[in-house]
C-alpha positions as CSV (number, residue, x, y, z in Angstrom):
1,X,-202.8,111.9,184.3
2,X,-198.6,113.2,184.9
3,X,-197.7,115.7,183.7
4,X,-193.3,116.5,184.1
5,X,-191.5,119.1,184.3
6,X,-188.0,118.8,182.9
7,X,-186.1,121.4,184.8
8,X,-189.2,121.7,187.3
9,X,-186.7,122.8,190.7
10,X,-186.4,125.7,189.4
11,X,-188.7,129.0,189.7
12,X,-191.0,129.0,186.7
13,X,-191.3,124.9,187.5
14,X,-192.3,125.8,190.5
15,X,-194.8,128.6,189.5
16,X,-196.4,126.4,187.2
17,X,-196.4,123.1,189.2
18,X,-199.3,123.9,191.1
19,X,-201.5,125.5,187.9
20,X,-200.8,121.7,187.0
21,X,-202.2,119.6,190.0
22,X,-205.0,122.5,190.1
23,X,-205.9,120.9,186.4
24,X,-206.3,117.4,187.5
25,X,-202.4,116.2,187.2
26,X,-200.4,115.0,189.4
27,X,-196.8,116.5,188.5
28,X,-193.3,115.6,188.5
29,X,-190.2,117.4,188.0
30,X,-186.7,116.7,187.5
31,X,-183.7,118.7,187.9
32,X,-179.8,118.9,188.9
33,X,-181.1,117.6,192.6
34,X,-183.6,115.2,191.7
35,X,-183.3,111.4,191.7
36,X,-186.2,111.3,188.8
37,X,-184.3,111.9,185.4
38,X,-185.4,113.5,182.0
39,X,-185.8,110.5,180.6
40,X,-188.2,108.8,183.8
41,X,-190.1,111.9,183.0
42,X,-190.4,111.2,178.8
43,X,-191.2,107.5,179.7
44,X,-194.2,107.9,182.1
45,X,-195.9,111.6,181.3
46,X,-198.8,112.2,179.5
47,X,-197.7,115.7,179.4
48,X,-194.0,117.0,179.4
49,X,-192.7,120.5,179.3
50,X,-189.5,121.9,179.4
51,X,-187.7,124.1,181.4
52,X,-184.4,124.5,180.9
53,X,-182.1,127.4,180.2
54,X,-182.6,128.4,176.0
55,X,-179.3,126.9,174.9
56,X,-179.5,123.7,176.5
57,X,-183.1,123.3,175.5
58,X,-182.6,122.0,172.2
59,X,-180.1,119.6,173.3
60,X,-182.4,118.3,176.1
61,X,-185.5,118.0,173.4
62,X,-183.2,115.9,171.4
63,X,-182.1,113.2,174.2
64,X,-186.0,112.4,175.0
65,X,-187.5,112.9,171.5
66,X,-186.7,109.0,170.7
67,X,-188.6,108.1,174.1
68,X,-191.8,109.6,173.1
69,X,-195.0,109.0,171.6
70,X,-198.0,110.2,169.8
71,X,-200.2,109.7,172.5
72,X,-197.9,112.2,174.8
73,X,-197.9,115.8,174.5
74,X,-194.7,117.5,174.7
75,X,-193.8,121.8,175.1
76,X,-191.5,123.7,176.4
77,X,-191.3,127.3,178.2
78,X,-188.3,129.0,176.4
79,X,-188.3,132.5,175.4
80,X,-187.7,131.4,171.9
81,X,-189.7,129.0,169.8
82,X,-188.2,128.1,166.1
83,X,-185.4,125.8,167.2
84,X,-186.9,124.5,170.1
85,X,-189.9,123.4,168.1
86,X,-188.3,122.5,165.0
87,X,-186.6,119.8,167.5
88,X,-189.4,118.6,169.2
89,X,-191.2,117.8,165.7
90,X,-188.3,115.4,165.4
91,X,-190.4,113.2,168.0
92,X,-193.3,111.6,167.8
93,X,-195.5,113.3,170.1
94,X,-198.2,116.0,169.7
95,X,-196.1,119.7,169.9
96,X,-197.3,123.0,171.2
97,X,-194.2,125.6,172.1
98,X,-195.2,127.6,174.8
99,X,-193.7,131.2,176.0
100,X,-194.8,132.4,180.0
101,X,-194.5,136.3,179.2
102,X,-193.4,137.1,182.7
103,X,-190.9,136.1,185.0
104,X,-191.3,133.2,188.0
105,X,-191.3,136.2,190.5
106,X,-195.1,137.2,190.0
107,X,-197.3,135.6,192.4
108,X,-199.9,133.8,189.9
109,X,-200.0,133.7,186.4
110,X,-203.9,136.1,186.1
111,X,-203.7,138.3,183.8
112,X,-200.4,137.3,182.2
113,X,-199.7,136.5,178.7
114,X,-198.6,132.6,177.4
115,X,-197.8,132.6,173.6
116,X,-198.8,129.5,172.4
117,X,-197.8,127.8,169.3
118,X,-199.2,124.6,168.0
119,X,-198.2,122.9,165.8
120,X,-198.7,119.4,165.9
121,X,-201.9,118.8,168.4
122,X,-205.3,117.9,167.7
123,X,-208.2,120.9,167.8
124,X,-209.2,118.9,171.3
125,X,-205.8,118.7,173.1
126,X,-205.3,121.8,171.8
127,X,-208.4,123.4,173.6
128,X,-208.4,121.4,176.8
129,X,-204.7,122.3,177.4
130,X,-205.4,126.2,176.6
131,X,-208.6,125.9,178.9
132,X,-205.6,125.0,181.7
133,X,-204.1,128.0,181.8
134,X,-207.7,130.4,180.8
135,X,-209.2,129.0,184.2
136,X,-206.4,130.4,186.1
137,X,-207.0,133.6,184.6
138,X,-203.7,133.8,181.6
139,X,-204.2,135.3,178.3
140,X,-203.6,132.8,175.6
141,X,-201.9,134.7,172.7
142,X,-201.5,131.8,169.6
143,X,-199.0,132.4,167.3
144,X,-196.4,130.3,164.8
145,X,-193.0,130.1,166.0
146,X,-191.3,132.5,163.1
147,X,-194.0,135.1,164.2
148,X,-193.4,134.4,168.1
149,X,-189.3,135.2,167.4
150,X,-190.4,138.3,165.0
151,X,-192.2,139.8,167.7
152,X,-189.7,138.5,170.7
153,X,-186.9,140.4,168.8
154,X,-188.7,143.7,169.4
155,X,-191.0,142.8,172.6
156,X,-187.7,141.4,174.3
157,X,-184.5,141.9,172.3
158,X,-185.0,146.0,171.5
159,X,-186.4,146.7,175.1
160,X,-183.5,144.7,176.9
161,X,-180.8,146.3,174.2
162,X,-181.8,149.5,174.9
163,X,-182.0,149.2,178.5
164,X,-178.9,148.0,178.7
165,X,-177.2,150.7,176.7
166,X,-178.2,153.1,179.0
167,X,-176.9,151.1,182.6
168,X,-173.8,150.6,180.7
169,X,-173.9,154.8,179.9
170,X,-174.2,155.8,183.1
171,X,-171.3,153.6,183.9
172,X,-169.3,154.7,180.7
173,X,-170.0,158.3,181.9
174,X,-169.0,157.6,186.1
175,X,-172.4,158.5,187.3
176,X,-173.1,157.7,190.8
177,X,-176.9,157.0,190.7
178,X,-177.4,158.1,194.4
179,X,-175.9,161.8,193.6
180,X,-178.9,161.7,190.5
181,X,-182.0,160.8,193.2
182,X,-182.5,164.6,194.7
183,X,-183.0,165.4,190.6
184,X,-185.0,162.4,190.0
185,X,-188.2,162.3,188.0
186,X,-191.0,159.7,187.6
187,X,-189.7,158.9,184.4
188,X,-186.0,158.6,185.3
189,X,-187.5,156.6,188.3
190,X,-189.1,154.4,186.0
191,X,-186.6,154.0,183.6
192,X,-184.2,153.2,186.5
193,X,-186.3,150.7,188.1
194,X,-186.6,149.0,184.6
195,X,-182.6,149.4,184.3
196,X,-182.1,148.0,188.1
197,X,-185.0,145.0,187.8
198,X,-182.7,144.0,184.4
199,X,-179.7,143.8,186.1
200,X,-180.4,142.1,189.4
201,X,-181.1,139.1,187.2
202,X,-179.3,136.1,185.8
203,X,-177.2,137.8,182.3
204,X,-177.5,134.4,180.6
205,X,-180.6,134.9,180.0
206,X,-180.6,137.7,178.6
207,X,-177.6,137.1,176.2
208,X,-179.3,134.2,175.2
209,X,-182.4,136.4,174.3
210,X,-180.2,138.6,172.5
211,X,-178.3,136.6,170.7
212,X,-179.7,133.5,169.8
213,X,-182.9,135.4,168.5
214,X,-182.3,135.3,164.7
215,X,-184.1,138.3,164.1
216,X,-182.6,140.5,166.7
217,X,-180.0,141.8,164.2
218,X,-182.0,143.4,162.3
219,X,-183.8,144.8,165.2
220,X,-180.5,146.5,166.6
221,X,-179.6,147.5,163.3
222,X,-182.5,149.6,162.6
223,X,-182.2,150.8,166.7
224,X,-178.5,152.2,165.5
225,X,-179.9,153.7,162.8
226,X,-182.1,155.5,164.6
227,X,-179.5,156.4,167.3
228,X,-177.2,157.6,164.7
229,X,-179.9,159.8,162.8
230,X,-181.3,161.3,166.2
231,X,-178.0,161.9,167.7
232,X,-176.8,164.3,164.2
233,X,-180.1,166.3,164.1
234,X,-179.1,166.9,168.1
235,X,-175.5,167.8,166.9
236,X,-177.1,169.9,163.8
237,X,-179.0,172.0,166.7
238,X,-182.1,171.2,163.9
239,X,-185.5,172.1,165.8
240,X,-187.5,171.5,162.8
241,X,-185.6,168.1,162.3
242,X,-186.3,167.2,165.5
243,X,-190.3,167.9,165.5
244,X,-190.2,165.8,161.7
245,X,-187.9,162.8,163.2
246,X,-190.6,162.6,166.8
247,X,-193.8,163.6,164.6
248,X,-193.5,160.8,162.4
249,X,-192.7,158.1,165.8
250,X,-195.7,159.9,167.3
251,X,-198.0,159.1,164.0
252,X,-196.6,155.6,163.7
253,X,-197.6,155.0,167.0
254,X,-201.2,156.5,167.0
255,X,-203.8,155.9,169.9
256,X,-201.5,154.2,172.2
257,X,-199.3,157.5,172.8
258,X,-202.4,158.4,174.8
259,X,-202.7,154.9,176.5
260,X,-199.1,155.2,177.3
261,X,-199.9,158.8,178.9
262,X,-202.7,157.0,181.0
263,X,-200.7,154.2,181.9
264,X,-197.8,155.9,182.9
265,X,-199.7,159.0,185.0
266,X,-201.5,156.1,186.6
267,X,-198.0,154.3,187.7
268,X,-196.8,157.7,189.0
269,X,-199.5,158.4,191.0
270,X,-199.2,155.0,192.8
271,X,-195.7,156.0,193.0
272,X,-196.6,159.5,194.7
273,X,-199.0,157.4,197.1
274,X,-196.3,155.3,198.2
């Protein structure tokens, strides 16, 4: 069996090339420095995937979509999933979009999340290809693609808006973040870490997550309605408004206000330790 990975030079090729061969294949990737081309890839795979940054992904779907078969199972790894799988229906070949919740920087891919979506496979592909990934120790979450962006526009879009807003805060307000560390506290450290691990990465992708989401809009729009409400009950000097405005978060959000306590005291202590 081949399996090739269109776009496979880079990291999350890499990452995944070996949970590949481990499975029984024997891989092959292409990419800007390869002499193997998509379309060597799409001619002689059994399995395909690609990995290509999100707005090129459609357009590289649609130049091996004629080469492919029914016999040939084709995915891809972009952090979206309606438009990329909406073009790879237009081939012949069995479909399942796939989303790595995590970046190429972790060392294995245990105990991290894959959203699946299939939508053109038989029940037996379907469960020998998940069994790939469940013997190396991933979750398997299965979704459809218009619940996969639904969800991406809150699990990614709000958490990368909002951490955003505040490194671009900090800036607006001419903060130097080394005069802030003898203050610091584990949650600022935290937050921080989250604000410096955004940053130190590639922007593309995240305006690509941002902005070619479809649903995102409305995700921001409710986020600055929020903002607005919270920042006039601050204004107002309201403490009652202010226990009814976090009350209500804190009942919408139930049990896992106390997970988030564990979670979060259990980070800090390893923080302490270290």
């Amino acid at each position: 069996m081949k399996a090739g990975i269109i776009g496979g030079t880079g990291k999350m090729g890499m990452l995944f090339s070996p949970v590949f061969e481990r499975a029984g294949y024997q891989v092959i990737v292409s990419g800007r420095t390869t002499d193997v081309t998509s379309a060597e890839i799409a001619q002689t795979c059994d399995l395909i995937i690609v990995s290509v940054p999100i707005r090129d992904t459609v357009q590289v779907i649609q130049e091996i979509a004629p080469l492919l078969t029914k016999e040939q199972l084709l995915c891809d790894f972009t952090s979206l999933k309606v438009a990329p799988v909406a073009a790879m229906l237009e081939s012949k070949a069995q479909v399942i979009g796939l989303h790595p919740m995590f970046g190429p920087t972790v060392s294995s891919i245990t105990r991290q999340t894959i959203v699946m979506c299939p939508v053109r496979v038989t029940g037996t592909t379907l469960s020998d290809f998940r069994h790939i990934f469940l013997r190396e120790g991933a979750v398997c979450t299965i979704a459809t693609p218009e619940e996969h962006d639904r969800m991406m526009a809150i699990v990614q879009g709000l958490t990368h808006f909002v951490t955003i807003c505040m490194a671009d805060s900090i800036r607006r307000l001419d903060v130097d973040i080394g005069k802030t560390e003898p203050f610091m506290s584990p949650v600022y450290q935290i937050e921080l870490s989250l604000v410096g691990r955004l940053l130190s990465q590639d922007p593309a992708l995240y305006a690509d997550i941002l902005e070619l989401n479809p649903f995102v809009p409305e995700v921001l729009a409710a986020c600055r309605e929020a903002a607005g409400e919270l920042s006039g009950i601050i204004q107002d000097g309201d403490p009652g408004a202010f226990t009814t405005f976090f009350s209500r978060d804190t009942r919408h959000l139930g049990t896992y206000c106390g997970r988030g306590q564990e979670l979060t005291d259990a980070l800090i202590e390893c923080m302490v330790k270290k």
